[in-house]
C-alpha positions as CSV (number, residue, x, y, z in Angstrom):
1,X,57.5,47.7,65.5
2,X,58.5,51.0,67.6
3,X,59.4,54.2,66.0
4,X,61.4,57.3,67.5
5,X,61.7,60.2,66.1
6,X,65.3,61.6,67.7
7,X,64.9,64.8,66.3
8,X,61.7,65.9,68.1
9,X,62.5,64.1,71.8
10,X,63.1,66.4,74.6
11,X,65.8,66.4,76.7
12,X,65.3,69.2,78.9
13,X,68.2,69.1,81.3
14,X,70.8,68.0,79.2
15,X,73.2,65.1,79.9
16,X,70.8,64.7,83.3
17,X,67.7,64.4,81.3
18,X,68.6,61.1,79.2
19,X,65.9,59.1,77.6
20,X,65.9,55.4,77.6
21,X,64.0,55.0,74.5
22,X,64.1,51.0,74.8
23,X,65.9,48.2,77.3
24,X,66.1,44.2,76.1
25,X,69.0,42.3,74.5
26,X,70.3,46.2,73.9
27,X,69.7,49.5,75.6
28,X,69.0,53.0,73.2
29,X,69.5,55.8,75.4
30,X,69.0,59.4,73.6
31,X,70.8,61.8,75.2
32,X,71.8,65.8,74.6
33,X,74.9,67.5,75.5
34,X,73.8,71.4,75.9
35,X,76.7,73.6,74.7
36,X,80.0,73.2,76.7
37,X,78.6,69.8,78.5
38,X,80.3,67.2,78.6
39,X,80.9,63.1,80.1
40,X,83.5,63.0,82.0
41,X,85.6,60.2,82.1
42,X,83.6,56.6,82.0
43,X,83.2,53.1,80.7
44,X,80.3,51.0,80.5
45,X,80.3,46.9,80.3
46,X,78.4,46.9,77.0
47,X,79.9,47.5,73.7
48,X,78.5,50.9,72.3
49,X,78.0,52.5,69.4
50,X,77.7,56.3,69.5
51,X,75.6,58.0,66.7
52,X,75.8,61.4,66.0
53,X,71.8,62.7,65.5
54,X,72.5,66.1,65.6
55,X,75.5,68.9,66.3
56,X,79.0,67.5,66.6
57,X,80.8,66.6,69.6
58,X,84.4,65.4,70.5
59,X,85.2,62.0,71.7
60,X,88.1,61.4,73.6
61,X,89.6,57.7,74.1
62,X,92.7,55.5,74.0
63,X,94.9,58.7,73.6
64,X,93.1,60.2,70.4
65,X,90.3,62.3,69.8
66,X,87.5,62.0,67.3
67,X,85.3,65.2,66.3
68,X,82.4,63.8,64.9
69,X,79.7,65.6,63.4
70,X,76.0,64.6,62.6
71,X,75.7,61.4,60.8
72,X,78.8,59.9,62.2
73,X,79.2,56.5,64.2
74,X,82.0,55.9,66.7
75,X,81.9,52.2,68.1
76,X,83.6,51.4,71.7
77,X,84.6,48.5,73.3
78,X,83.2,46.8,76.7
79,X,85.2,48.6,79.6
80,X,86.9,50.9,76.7
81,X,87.3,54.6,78.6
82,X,85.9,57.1,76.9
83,X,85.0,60.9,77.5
84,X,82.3,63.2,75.4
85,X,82.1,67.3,75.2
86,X,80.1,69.3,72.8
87,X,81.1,73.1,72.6
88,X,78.2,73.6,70.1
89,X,75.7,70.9,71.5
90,X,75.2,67.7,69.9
91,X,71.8,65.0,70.3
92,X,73.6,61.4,70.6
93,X,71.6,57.9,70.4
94,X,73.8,55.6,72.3
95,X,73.2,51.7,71.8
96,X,74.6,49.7,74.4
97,X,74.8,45.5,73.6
98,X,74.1,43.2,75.2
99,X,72.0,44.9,78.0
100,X,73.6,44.6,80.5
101,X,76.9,43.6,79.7
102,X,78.6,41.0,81.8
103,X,79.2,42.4,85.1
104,X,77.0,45.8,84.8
105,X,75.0,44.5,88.1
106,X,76.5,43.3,91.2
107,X,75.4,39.9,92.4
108,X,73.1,41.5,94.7
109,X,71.1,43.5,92.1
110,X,70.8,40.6,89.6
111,X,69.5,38.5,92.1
112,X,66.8,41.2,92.9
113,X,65.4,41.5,89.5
């Protein structure tokens, strides 16, 4: 068993400073938006689920927008275009399933390892 306590993890720099807490059949990244930050425009390959630890932030995707505060989970599609801001700051734990998704690595970096 591996325990995290999301809460007490630092993040120092932000959105540049995100911690892979575990990688295997799913990756949990934790990651902080400092007030006004935000993820620009992205998808990933994996299907993710975005929970709220702390703060509230503002996802953006398929033409609506979600405010979510702490406690709240947003799930996303593979390839589903997304964007995240935080004019308060918000601490997210991102699950990402399965890691990688299909097509995350080109052929080149699979074969590598």
């Amino acid at each position: 068993m591996q325990r995290w306590d999301l809460t007490a993890i630092e993040t120092p720099g932000g959105k540049t400073s995100p911690v892979v807490l575990h990688s295997g059949e799913a990756r949990a990244v934790l990651i902080e938006l400092q007030p006004g930050q935000r993820l620009g425009d992205h998808e990933v390959k994996e299907a993710t689920w975005a929970f709220v630890v702390e703060g509230s932030a503002s996802f953006e995707g398929d033409g609506e927008t979600v405010d979510a505060d702490a406690g709240a989970l947003l799930h996303f599609e593979p390839t589903e275009r997304r964007s995240v801001s935080s004019t308060g700051g918000a601490r997210l734990l991102l699950l990402l399933a399965p890691w990688p998704g299909v097509g995350h690595y080109s052929a080149e970096e699979a074969a590598a390892g």
